[in-house]
Phi, psi and omega in degrees: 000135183272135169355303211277315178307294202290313161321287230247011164246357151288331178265000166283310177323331179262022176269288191290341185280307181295340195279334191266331196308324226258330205277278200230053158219170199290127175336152136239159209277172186285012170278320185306284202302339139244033152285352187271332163291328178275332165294335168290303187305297178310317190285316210265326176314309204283328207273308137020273172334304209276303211287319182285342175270308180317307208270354205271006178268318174341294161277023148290310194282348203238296157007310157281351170270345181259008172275085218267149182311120197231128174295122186290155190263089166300128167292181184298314204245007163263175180280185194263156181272136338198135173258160196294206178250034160242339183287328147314329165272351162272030195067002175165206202248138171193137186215138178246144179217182177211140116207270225112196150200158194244144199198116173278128178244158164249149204180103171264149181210127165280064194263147197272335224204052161128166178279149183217111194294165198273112180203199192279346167306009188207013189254311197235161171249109169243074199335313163308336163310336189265094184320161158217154170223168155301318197236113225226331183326311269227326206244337204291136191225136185228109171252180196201104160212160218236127189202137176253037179241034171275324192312119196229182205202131180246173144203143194213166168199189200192206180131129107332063177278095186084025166077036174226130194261125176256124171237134184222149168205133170209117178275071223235141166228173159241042194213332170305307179249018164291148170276172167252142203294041178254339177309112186322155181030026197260155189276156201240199173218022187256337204227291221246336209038090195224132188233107183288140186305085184300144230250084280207264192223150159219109170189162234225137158245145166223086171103264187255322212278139141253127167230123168152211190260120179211164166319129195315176158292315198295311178286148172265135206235013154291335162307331208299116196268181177262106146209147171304308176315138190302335179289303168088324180282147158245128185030280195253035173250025201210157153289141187202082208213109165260134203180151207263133200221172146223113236222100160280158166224155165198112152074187178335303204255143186247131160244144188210132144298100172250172165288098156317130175194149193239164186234103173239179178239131146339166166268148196071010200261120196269010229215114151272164168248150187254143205258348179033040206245015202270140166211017164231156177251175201289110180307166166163130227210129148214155163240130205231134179260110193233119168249102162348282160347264183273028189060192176255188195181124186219139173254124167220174219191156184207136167234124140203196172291125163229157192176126197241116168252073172086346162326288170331086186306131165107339206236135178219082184192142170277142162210184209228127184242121172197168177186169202216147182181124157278130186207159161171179226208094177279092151338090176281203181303162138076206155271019190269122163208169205255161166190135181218140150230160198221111160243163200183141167171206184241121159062040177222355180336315179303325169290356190254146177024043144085038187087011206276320183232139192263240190254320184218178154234132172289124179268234188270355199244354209038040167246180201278097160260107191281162205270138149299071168265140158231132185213164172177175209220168168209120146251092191308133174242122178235133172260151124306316157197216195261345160228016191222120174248155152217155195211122143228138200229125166223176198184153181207180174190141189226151174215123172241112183255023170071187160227204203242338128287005178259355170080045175293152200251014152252193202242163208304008179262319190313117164333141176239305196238141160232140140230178204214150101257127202252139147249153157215165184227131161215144170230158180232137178269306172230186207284358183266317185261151173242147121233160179218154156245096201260109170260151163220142136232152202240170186201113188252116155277160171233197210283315198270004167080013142332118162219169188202176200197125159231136185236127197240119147248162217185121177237158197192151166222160188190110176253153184253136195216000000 
């Protein structure tokens, strides 16, 4: 027993022999007694003393563990704080996360002027998808499909390495990349319904670069409207481009190498191809304006190649392609705002409306005419309260390919005009899930005085995960 011990059970013991002493020994006058007492108060003050010492290495030692860990607050100008040793062994703090969502459509669709087999054209609104006749009554066909394969998935991460900021994102759907269900083994909708995952976005940032697959530079995704449909822009109002880049950014302005490709038609052809004959890639540029005020806003730009070797029947020849688009997002009344984006150029078709009209045709000379489109949607977002929304979109696209009495050199399928108008009601109960409800109807002319019409409702769920 240590010293320390055995000193406080001797003076308890003479504690307890004076505290009994009063029991079986002969009165004492009131001087003893209070001396007997003050010696009592000192005996319990000390042992007190020794017991708050006994426990105090315990509790030092047990103390950081009941402490939970609190990220410390840096200044700008201080140094990052000491990284852990596993974060040492990457060179810095780098953390990964995953998720997505998962989202269901109910989708009734109307086409006025023909039938349209089950694809993505009947998943989405895809202006070309939208049948046209002379005559159309006569022809009109009405589907209905229920389909979860919009359900998407991440894995994204972020970090500071080696005194450099690292970033990875890589993105999959099931919906992007279907075949069509006429296709031996291709997924069907008689048994399993089964869909493979398609390959969305990937690319690694490092300090200003982004190298990979990403949303073109030319879109703005502050533009972006609440709307349901898997395109969420609408369709032939918009820029629309996912495609493998090397992206500088500094401050407001972005530059970017993307991967080039041209879309050309036959002469008379109603169909463009993509030709895959390109050997410098696509200049492409934006600049972005953020006002406390006045919103957010962006000008971007493209300069490239189009060019057919011979893909094309008929055609062996190079032109020059560009275009420009303005897009933001306009602070209203409330929470009420406006996002429009408006584009317009030569030989830029592929970015635009999902491909609708593409970049050139070969005429009669086997050289390259490339097309003029412009198009551009304004969609009002209005809330009702914190958990009832509403979006009207209207949108359009004109391409001038003439008509086939103006003597045009494509053939009578090719779009001349698309418009849209979508109203929807969506509500979130809580901040992770929507349902939503959705109208659209669309409308196509072409070159050969063709039309066609659609009309779509579209129910949906969606949890964010």
């Amino acid at each position: 027993m240590p010293a320390r011990s055995r000193f406080a059970v001797a003076l308890c013991a003479a504690g307890f022999g004076m505290a009994t002493l009063p029991a079986f020994a002969a009165p004492v006058d009131e001087d003893t007694a209070a001396v007997i007492q003050d010696l009592k108060r000192r005996i319990e003050a000390l042992e007190q003393q020794l017991s708050a010492k006994a426990a105090q290495p315990a509790a030092e030692v047990a103390a950081p563990a009941a402490v939970a860990p609190v990220a410390p607050v840096v200044a700008a100008t201080a140094p990052a704080p000491a990284p852990t040793p596993a974060a040492v062994a990457n060179g810095g703090d780098f953390k990964l996360a995953w998720g997505g969502y998962i989202k269901t459509d109910f989708i009734t669709s109307r086409y006025s002027d023909g039938a349209v087999p089950q694809s993505l054209g009947r998943d989405a609104y895809i202006p070309n998808s939208i049948p046209v006749a002379a005559t159309g009554a006569e022809n009109a066909r009405t589907y209905t499909d229920l389909h979860a394969k919009e359900t998407r998935l991440y894995l994204r991460g972020s970090g500071l390495m080696y005194g450099h900021k690292v970033a990875i994102n890589a993105e999959f759907d099931f919906i992007s990349g279907q075949l069509g269900q006429g296709i031996a083994g291709a997924p069907n909708e008689a048994v399993t319904n089964p869909y493979n995952p398609a390959f969305r976005l990937g690319y690694l940032d490092f300090d200003n670069f982004r190298i990979g697959q990403d949303w073109s530079t030319l879109q703005n995704m502050v533009a972006l409207p609440d709307i349901i449909d898997l395109v969420n822009w609408p369709s032939e109002g918009t820029v629309f481009s996912r495609q493998p880049m090397i992206r500088y950014t500094y401050g407001p302005l972005a530059v970017a190498l993307e991967n080039s490709e041209s879309t050309v038609a036959t002469l008379g052809g109603n169909a463009f191809t993509v030709t895959d004959d390109n050997t410098l890639p696509d200049l492409v540029w934006r600049y972005t304006l953020k006002t406390a005020a006045w919103g957010d806003y962006t000008l971007s730009g493209v300069v490239r190649q189009v060019t057919d070797r011979g893909t094309v029947a008929g055609g062996n020849d190079t032109s020059m392609g560009y275009g420009l688009s303005f897009a933001g997002k306009i602070p209203l009344w409330g929470q009420d705002d406006l996002r429009f984006t408006f584009s317009g150029g030569d030989g830029f078709g592929r970015y635009m409306a999902l491909n609708t009209v593409g970049d050139a045709v070969v005429d009669a000379n086997g050289k390259l005419r490339t097309v003029e489109v412009y198009n551009g949607f304004v969609a009002w977002h209005h809330p009702w309260n914190e958990q009832w929304r509403s979006n009207l979109a209207l949108s359009a696209l004109h391409a001038n390919t003439g008509q086939i009495d103006e003597g045009s050199i494509f053939g009578p399928g090719v779009s001349r005009n698309v418009r849209s108008a979508t109203l929807n009601l969506l509500y979130s109960p809580i901040p992770k899930i929507t349902f939503g409800a959705e109208y659209r109807y669309a409308r196509r002319d072409t070159v050969g005085n063709l039309s066609g019409d659609m009309s779509r409702l579209q129910f949906s769920a969606r949890y964010n995960f």
